[in-house]
DSSP file (Angstrom, degrees, kcal/mol; ACC not computed):
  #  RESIDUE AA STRUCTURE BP1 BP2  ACC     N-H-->O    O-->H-N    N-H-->O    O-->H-N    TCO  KAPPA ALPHA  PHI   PSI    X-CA   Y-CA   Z-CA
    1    1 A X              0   0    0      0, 0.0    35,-1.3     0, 0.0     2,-0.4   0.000 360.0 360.0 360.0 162.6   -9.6  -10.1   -6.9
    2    2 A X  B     +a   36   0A   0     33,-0.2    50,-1.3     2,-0.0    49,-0.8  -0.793 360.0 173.6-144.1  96.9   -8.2   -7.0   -8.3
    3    3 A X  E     -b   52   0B   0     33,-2.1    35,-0.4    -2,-0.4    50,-0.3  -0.871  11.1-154.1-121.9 131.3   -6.7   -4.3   -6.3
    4    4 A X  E     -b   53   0B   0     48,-2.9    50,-3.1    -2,-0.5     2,-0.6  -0.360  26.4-135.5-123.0-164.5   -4.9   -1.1   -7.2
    5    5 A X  E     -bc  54  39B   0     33,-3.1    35,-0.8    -2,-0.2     2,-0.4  -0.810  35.8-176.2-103.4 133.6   -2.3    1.8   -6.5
    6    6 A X  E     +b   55   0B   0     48,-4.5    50,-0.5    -2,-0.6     2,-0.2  -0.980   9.1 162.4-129.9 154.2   -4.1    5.2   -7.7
    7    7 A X        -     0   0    0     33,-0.4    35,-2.7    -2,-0.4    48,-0.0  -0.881  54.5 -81.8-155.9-167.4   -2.3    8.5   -7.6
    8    8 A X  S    S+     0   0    0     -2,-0.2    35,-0.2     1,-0.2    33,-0.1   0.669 122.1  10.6 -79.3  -7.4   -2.9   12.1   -9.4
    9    9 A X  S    S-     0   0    0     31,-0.1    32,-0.3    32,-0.1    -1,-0.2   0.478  92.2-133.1-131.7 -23.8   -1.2   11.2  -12.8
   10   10 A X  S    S+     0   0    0     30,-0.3    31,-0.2     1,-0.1     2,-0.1   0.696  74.1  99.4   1.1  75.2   -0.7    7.5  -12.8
   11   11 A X  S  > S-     0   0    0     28,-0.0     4,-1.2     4,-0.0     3,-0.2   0.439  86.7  -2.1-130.2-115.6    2.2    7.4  -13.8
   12   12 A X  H >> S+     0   0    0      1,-0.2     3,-3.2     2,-0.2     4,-2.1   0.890 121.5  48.4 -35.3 -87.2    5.5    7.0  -11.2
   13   13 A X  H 3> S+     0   0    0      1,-0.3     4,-0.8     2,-0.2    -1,-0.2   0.759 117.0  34.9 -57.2 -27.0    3.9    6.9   -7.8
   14   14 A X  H 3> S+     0   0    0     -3,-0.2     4,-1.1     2,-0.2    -1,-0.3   0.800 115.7  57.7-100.1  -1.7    1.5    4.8   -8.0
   15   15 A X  H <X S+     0   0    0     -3,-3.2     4,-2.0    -4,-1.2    -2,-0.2   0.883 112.6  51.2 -21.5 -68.2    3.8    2.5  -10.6
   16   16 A X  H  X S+     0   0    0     -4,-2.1     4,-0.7     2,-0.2    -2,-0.2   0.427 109.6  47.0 -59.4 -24.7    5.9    2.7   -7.5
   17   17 A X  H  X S+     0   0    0     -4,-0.8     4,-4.2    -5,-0.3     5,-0.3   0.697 111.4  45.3 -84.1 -25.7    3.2    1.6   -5.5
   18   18 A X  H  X S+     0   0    0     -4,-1.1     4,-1.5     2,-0.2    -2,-0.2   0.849 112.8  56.9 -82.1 -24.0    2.0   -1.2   -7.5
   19   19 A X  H  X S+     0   0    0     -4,-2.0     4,-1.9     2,-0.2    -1,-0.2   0.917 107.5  43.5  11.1-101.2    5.6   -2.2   -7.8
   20   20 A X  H  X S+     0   0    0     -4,-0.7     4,-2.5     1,-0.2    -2,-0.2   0.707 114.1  51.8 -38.8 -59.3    6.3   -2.4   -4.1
   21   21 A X  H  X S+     0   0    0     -4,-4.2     4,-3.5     2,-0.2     5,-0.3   0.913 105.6  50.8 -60.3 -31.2    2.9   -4.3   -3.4
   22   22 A X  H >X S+     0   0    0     -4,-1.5     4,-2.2    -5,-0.3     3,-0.7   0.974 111.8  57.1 -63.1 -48.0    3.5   -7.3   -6.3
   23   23 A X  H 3X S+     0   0    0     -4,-1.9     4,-1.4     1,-0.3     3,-0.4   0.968 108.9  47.9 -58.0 -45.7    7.1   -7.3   -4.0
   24   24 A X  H 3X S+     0   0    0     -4,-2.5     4,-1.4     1,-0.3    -1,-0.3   0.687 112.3  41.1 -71.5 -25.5    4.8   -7.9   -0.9
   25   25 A X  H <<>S+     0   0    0     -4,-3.5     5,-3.2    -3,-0.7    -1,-0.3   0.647 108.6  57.9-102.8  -1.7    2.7  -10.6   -2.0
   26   26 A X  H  <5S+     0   0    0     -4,-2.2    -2,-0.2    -3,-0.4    -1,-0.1   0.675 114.4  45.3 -65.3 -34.8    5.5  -12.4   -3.8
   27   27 A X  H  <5S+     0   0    0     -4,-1.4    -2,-0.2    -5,-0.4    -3,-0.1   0.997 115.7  45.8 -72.4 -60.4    7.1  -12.3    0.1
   28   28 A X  T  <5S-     0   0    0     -4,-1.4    -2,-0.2     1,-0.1    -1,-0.2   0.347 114.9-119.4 -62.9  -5.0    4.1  -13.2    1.4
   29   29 A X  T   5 +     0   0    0      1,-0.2     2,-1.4    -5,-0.0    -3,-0.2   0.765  64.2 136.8  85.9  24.7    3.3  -16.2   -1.1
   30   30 A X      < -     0   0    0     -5,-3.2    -1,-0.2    -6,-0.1     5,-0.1  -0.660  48.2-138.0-106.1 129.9    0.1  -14.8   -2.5
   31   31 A X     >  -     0   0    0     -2,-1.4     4,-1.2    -3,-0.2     3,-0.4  -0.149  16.3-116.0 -74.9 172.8    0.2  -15.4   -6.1
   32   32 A X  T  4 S+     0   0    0      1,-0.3     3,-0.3     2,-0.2    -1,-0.1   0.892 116.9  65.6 -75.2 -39.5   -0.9  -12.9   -9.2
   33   33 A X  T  4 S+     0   0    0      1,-0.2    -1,-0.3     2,-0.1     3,-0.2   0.840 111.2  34.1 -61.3 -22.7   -3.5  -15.7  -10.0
   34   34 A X  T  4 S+     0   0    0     -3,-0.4    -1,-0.2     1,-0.3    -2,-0.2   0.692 129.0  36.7 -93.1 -16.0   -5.3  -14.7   -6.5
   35   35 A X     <  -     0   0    0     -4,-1.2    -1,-0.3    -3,-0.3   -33,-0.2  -0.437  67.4-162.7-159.8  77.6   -4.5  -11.4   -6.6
   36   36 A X  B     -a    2   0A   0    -35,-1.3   -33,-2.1    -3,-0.2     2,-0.4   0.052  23.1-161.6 -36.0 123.3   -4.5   -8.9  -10.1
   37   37 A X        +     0   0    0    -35,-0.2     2,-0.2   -33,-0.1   -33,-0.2  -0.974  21.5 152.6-130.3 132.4   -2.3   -5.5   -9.1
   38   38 A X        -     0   0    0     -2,-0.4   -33,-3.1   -35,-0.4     2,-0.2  -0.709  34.0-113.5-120.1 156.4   -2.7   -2.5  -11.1
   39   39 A X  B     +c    5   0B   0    -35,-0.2     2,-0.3    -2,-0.2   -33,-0.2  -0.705  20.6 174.2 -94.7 165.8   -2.6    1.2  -11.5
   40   40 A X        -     0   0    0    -35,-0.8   -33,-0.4    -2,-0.2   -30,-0.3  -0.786  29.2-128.1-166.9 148.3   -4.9    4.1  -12.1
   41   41 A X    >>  -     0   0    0    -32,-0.3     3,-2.1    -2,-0.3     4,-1.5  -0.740  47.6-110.3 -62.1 133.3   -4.9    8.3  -12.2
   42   42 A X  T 34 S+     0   0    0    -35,-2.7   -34,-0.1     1,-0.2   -33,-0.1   0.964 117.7  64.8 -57.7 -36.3   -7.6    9.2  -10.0
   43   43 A X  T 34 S+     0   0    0    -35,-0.2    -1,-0.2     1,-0.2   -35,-0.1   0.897 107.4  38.4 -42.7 -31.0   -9.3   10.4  -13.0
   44   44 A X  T <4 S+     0   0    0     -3,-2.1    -1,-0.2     2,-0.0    -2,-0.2   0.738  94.6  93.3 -97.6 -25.1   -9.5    7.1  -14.4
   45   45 A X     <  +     0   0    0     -4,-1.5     2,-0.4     2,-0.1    -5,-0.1  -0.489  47.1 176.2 -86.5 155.6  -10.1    5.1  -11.7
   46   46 A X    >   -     0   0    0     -2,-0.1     3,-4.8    20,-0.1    20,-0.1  -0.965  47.0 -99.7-146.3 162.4  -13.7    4.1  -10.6
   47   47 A X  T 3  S+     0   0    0     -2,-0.4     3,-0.3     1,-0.2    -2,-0.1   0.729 126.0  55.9 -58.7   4.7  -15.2    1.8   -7.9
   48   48 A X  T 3  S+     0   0    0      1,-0.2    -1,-0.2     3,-0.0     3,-0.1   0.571  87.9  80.3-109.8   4.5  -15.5   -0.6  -10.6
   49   49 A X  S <  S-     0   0    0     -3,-4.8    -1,-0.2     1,-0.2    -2,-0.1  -0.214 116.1 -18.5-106.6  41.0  -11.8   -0.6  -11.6
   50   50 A X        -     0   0    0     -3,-0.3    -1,-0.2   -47,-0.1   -47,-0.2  -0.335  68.6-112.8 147.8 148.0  -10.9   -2.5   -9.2
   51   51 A X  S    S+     0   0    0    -49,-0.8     2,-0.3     1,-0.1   -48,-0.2   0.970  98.5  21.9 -83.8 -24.9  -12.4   -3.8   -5.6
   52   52 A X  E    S-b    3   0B   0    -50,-1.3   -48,-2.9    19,-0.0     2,-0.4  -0.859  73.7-162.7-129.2 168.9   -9.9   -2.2   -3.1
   53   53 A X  E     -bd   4  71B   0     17,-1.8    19,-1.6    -2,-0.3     2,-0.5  -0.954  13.4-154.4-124.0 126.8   -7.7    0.8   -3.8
   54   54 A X  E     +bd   5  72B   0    -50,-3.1   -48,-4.5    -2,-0.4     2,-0.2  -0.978  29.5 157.4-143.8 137.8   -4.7    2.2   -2.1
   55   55 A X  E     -bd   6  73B   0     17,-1.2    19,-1.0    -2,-0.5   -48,-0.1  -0.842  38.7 -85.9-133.9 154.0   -4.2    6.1   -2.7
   56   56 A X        -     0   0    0    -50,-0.5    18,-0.4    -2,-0.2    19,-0.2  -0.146  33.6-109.0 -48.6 175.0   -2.1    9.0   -0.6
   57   57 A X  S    S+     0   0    0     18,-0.2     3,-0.3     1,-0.2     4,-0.2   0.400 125.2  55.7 -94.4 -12.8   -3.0   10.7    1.9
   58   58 A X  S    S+     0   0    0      1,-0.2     4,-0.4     2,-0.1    -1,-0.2   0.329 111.4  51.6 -94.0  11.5   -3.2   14.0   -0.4
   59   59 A X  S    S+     0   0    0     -3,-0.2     4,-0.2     2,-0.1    -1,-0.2  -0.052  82.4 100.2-123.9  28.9   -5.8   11.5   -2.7
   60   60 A X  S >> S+     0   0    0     -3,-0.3     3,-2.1     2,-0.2     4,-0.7   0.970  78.8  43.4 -94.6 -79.4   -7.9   10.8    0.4
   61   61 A X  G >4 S+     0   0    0      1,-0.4     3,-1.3    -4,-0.2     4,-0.2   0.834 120.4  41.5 -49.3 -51.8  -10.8   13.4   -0.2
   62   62 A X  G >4 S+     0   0    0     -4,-0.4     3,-2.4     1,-0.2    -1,-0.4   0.764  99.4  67.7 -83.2   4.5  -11.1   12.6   -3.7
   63   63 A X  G X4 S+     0   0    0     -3,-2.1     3,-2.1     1,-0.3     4,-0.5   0.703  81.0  96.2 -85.8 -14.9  -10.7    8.7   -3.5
   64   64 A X  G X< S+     0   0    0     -3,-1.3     3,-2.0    -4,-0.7    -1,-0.3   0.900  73.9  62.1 -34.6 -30.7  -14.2    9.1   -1.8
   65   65 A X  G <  S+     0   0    0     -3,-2.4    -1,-0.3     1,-0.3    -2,-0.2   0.815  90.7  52.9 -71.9 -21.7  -15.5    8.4   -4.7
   66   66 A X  G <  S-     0   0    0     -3,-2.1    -1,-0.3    -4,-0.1    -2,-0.2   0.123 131.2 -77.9-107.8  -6.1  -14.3    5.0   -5.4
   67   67 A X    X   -     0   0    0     -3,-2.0     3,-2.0    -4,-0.5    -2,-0.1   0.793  23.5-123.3  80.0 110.8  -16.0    4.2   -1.6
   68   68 A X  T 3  S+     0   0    0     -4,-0.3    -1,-0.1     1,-0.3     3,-0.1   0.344 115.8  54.5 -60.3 -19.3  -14.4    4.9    1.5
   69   69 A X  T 3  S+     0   0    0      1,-0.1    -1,-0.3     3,-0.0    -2,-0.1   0.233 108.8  58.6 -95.5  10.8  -14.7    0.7    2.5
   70   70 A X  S <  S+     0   0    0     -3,-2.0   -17,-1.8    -7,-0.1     2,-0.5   0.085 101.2  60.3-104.1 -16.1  -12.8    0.4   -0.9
   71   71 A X  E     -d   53   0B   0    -19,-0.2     2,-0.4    -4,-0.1   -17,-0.2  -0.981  57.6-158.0-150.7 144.6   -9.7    2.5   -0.1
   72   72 A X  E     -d   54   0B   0    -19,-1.6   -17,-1.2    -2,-0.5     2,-0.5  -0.974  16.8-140.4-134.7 110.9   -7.1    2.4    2.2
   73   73 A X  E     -d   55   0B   0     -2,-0.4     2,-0.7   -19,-0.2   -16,-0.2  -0.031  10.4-161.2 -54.3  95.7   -5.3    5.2    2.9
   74   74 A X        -     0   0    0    -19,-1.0   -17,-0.2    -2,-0.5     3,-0.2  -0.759  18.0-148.1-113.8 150.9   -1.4    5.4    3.5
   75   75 A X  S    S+     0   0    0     -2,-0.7     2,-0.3     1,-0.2   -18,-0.2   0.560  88.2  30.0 -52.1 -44.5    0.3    8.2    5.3
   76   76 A X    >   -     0   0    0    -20,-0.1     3,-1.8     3,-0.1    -1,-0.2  -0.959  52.4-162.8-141.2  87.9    3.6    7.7    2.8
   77   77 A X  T 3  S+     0   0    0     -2,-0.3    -2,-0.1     1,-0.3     6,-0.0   0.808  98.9  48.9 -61.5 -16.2    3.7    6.6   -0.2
   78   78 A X  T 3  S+     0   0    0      1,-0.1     2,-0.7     4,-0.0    -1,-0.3  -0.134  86.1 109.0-109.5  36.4    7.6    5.9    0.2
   79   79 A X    X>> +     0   0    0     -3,-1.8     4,-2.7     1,-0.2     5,-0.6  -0.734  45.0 176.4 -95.7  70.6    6.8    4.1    3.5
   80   80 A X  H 3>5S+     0   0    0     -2,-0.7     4,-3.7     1,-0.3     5,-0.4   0.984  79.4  47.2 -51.9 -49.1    7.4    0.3    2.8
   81   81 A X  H 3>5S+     0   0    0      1,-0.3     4,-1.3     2,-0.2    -1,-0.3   0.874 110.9  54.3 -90.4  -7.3    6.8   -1.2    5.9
   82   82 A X  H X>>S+     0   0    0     -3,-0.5     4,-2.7     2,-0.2     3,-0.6   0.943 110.2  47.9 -37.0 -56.8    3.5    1.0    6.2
   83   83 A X  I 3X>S+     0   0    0     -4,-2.7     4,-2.1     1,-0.3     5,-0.5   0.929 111.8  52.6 -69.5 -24.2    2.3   -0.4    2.8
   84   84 A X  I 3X<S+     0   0    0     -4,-3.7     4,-4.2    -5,-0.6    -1,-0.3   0.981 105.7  49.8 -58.4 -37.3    3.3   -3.8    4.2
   85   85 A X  I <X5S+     0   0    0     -4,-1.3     4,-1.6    -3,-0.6    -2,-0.2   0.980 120.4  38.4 -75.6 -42.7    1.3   -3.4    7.5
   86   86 A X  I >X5S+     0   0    0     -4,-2.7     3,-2.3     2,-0.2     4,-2.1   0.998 112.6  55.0 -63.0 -50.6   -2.0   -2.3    5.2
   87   87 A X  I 3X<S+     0   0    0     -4,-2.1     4,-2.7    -5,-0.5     5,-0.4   0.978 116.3  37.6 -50.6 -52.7   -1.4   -4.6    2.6
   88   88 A X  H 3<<S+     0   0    0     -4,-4.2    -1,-0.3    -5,-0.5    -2,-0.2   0.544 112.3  56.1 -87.3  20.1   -1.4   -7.3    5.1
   89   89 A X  H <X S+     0   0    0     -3,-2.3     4,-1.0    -4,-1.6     3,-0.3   0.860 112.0  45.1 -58.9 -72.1   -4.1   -5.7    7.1
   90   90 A X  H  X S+     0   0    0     -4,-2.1     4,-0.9     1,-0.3    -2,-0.2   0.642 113.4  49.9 -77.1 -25.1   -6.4   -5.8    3.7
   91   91 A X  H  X>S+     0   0    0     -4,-2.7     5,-3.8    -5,-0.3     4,-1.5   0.723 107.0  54.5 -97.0 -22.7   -5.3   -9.5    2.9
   92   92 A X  H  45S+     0   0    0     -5,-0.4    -2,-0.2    -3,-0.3     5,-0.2   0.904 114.6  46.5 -67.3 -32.1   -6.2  -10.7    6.7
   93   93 A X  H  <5S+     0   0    0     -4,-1.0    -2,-0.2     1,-0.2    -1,-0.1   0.814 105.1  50.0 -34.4 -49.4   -9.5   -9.2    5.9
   94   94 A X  H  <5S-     0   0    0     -4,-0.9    -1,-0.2    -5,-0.0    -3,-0.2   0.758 116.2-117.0 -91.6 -43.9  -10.1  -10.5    2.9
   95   95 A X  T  <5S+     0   0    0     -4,-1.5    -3,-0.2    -5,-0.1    -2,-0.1   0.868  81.6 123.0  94.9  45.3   -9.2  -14.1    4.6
   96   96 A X  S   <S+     0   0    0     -5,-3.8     2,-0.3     1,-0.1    -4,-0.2   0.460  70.9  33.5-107.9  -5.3   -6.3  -14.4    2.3
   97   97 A X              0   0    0     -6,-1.0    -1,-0.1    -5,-0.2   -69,-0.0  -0.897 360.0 360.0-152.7 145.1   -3.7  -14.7    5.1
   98   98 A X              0   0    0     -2,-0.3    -6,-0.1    -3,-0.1     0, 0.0   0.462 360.0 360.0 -87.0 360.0   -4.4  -16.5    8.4
């Protein structure tokens, strides 16, 4: 499974995001073989460039495109323990975490 950080240049923030998530599943024990983290500019990114997405809240409208059951919205990109609670939101979904 392959999920990434997309922002308007992708270049820092969403770096910064993908960063910060690889730090969260290394806490949470899920390894890089279960779970590919990446970057994108929304320009580049497409629903197919990855299955789930995590964007800003100013990257909301356009991230539509990529499928709205595909992207998960955070409020703060410099909000750690928000990206923790989604991250581990989207990996209790997924049935990757008990």
């Amino acid at each position: 499974m392959k999920i990434a950080a997309v922002c308007g240049s992708g270049l820092g923030s969403s770096f910064m995001i993908e960063l910060n998530i690889k730090t969260i599943l290394n806490q949470l024990g899920i390894s890089e073989d279960v779970l590919e983290v990446t970057h994108f500019d929304m320009g580049s990114a497409t629903s197919g460039s990855a299955d789930h997405f995590f964007v800003g809240q100013d990257l909301a409208e356009a991230a539509e495109k990529l499928g709205k059951e595909k992207v998960t919205v955070l409020n703060s990109i410099i909000d750690k323990a928000e990206l923790k609670e989604k991250v581990t939101q989207f990996l209790k979904d997924q049935h990757l975490l008990p």
